[in-house]
N, C-alpha and C positions, 0 to 999 in steps of 0.2 A: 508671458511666462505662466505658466502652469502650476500649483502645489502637488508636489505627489507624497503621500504617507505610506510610508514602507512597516508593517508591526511589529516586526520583531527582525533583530542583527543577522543579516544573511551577507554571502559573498558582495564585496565592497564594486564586484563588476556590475551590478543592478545601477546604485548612486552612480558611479563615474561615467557611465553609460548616459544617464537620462538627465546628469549636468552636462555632460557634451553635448546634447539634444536643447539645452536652455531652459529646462525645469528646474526648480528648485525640489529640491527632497529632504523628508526631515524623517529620520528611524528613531524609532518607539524606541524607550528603554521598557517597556514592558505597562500594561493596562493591568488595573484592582477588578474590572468588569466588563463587561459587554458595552455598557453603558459608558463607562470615560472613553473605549474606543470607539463612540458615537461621538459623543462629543469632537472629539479632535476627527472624525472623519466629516463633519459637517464643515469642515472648515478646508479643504483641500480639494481637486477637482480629479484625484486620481490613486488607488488604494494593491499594494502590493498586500495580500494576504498570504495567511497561514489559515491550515485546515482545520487548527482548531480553534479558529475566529468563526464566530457564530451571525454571518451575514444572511439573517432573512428578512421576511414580508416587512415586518415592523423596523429593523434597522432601516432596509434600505427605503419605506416611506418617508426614514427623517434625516436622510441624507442625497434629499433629491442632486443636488449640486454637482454629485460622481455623472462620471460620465464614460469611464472604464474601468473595471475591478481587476487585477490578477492575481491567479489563483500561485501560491509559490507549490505545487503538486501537480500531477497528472487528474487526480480526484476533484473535484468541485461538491461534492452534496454538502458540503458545508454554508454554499450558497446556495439563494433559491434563485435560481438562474432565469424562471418563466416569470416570475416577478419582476426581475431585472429586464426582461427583453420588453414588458410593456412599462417601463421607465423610459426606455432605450438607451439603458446601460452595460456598455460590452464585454461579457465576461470572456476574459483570456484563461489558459492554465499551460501546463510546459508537455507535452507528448514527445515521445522518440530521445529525448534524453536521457530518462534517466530509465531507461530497457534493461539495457546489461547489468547494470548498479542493481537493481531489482531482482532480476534472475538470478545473480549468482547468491544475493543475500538467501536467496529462497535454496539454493544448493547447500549455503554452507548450512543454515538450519537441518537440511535433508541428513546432510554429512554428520552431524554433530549428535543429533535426535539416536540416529541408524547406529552408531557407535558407543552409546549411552558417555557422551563427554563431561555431560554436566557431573554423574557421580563418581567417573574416573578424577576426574580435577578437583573435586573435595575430598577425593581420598588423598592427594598430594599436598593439599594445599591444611588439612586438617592433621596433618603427619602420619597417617594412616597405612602409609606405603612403606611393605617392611621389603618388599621381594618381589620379584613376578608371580604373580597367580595365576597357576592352568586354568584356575573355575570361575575366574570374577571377570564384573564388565564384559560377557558375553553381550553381541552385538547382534546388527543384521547383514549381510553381503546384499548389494546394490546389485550388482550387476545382472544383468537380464531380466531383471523384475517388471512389473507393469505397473506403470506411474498412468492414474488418472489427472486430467487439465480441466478444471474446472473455468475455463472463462479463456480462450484461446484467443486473447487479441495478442499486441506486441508482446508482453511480457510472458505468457502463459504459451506461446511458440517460443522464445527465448528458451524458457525455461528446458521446455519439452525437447528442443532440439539438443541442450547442453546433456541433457539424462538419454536420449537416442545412441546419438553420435561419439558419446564420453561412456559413456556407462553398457551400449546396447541392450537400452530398457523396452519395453512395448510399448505403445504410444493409447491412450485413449483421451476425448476429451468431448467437452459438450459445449456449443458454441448456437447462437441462434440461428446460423449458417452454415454450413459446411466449408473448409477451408480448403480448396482444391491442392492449390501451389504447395501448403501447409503440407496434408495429406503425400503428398509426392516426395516432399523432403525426408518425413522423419513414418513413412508408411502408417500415419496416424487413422486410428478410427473413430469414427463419430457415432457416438452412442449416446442411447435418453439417462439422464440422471441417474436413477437407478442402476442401472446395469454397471454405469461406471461403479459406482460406489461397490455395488459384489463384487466386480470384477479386480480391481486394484491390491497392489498393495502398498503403492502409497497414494492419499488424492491430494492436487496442490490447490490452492485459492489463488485466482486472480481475476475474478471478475469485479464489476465495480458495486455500490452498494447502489440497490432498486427496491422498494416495496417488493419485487420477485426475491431481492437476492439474501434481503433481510431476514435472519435465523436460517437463513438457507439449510446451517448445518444445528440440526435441533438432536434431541433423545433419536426421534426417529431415523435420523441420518448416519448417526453414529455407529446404531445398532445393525443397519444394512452392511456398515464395511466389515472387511473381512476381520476375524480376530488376527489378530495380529500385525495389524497395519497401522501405518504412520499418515499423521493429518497435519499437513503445509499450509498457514495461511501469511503471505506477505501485501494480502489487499485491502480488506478492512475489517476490523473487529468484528462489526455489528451482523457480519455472516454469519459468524457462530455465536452457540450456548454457551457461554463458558460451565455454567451449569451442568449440561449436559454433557462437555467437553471432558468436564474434572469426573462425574461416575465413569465414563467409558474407562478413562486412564487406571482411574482408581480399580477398578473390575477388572483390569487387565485384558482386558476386550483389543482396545487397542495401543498397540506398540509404545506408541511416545506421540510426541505433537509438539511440532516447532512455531513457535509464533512470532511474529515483528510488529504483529495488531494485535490489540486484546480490546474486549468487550467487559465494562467500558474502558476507554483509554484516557488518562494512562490509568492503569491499573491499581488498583487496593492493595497496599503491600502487604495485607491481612488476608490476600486470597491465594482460597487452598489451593491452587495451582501450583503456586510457590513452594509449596509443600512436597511436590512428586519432582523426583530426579524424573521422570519420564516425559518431563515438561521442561521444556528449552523454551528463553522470552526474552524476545531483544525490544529494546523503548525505540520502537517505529527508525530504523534506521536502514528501509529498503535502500535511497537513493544518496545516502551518507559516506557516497567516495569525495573528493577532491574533484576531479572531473563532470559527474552528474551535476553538485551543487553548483558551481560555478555556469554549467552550458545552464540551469534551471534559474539561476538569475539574472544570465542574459535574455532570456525567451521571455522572462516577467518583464523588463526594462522595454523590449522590441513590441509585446505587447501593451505596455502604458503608450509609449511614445506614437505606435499607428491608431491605436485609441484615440487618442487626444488629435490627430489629423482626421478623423471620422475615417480613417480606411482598416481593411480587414486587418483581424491577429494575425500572429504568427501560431499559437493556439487559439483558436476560436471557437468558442463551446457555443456560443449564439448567434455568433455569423447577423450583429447590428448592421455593418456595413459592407455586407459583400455584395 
């Protein structure tokens, strides 16, 4: 029998999963630090995480015992994954699940931003609304616009296809590849950074976070998009300035910005973001359907359990045992 630590309360199919496998599993009511989740992870031979569990160099030297990690995301930079592979400890995470769940959150932000919703619903919600107004909460019209893709894997085609096909927007995106099949679907083109950025008028985030992709979107970045334009990030904070982010808005440079990552996360309830109707911010809830969550704690359980047999993930970010 195996111990496996799960950190924090997720769908109850992960446990029921990997006691019918003959592990025992014990869920965190929740860690003071980094450090008491070292402790209790030195004591088990298999670790269901969250992304904002800080598994690096130094955890994982004091918890040699692990022998497979999963990640409960699509993300891993929360582990240090090249450290782990000279452990020869297998880091899992959930791909292809939670796609949709991901893409549409990034539509509804699109929808919501492009309609200024946030200052329409505090005018209802503050008793504000005497009547219809011909001149208030003017918006933007989606339709045939050009949407830039900033990081064109699963989700950032998701995406892209949903704004094509629903909306007949343009396609641009920037990819370290060219996406042929992609391309064919949604007549997308592939352009260098820059160009998207002039070109758009909205760009979405979904690529993952890299020393490349990190500030990706700086002062500089901003100031390339068009006036007028809307910035999508549903992939991870640390792409953008928020700094940066909040002058653009604030200057009226660009349009709005919907977010489901912030820099940092979770966010300072004291940040001037908070501040602009023209800033939509949801607390990290790309893949917070009912469906996503659940296939995302099966693929962590299928991941511990082929772990712990030394055969490959079902997500397999280090491929230990292929």
């Amino acid at each position: 029998m195996s111990n496996v630590l799960i950190t924090k309360e997720i769908p109850s199919t992960a446990k029921n999963y990997l006691e019918e496998k003959g592990h025992k599993v014990k869920i965190a009511c929740g860690f003071e630090d980094n450090k008491a989740l070292l402790e209790e992870a030195k004591k088990v031979d298999a670790l269901i995480t969250m992304l904002s569990d800080k598994i690096d160099q130094d955890f994982l030297s004091h918890a040699k015992n692990l022998k497979v990690i999963s990640n409960y995301a699509v993300g891993h930079n929360n582990i240090d994954s090249n450290f782990a592979t000279k452990l020869g400890i297998a880091i899992g995470n959930t791909p292809d699940v939670l796609t949709n769940a991901t893409a549409e959150l990034a539509m509804t932000l699109l929808f919501a931003v492009a309609r200024n919703a946030k200052s329409a619903m505090r005018n209802v919600s503050e008793g504000k609304w005497q009547g219809w107004e011909p001149m208030g909460f003017h918006g933007v019209e989606l339709n045939a616009k050009t949407i830039g893709i900033v990081g064109a894997g699963r989700i950032g085609q998701a995406m892209a296809k949903m704004c094509h096909h629903g909306l007949n927007m343009n396609i641009l995106y920037t990819a370290r590849s060219k996406k042929t099949e992609f391309e064919k679907q949604t007549k997308a083109q592939h352009v260098d950074f820059e160009n998207l950025l002039s070109q758009s008028d909205i760009v979405s985030v979904h690529c993952p976070l890299t020393e490349q992709t990190e500030l990706l979107f700086n002062d500089w970045a901003f100031k390339k998009m068009k006036k007028g334009s809307i910035f999508i990030n549903t992939a991870r904070g640390e792409v953008h300035d928020e700094g940066a982010l909040y002058d653009a808005l604030k200057s009226a440079h660009l349009f709005g910005a919907g977010l489901d990552v912030t820099n940092p996360e979770p966010m300072s309830p004291n940040s001037k973001l908070l501040e602009l109707d023209s800033a939509i911010i949801f607390p990290h809830i790309g893949s917070a359907t009912v469906k996503a969550r659940e296939e995302m704690a099966l693929v962590c359980a299928k991941n511990v359990d082929l772990g712990l047999q030394n055969k490959p993930l079902v997500g397999d970010v280090n491929n230990i045992y292929s």
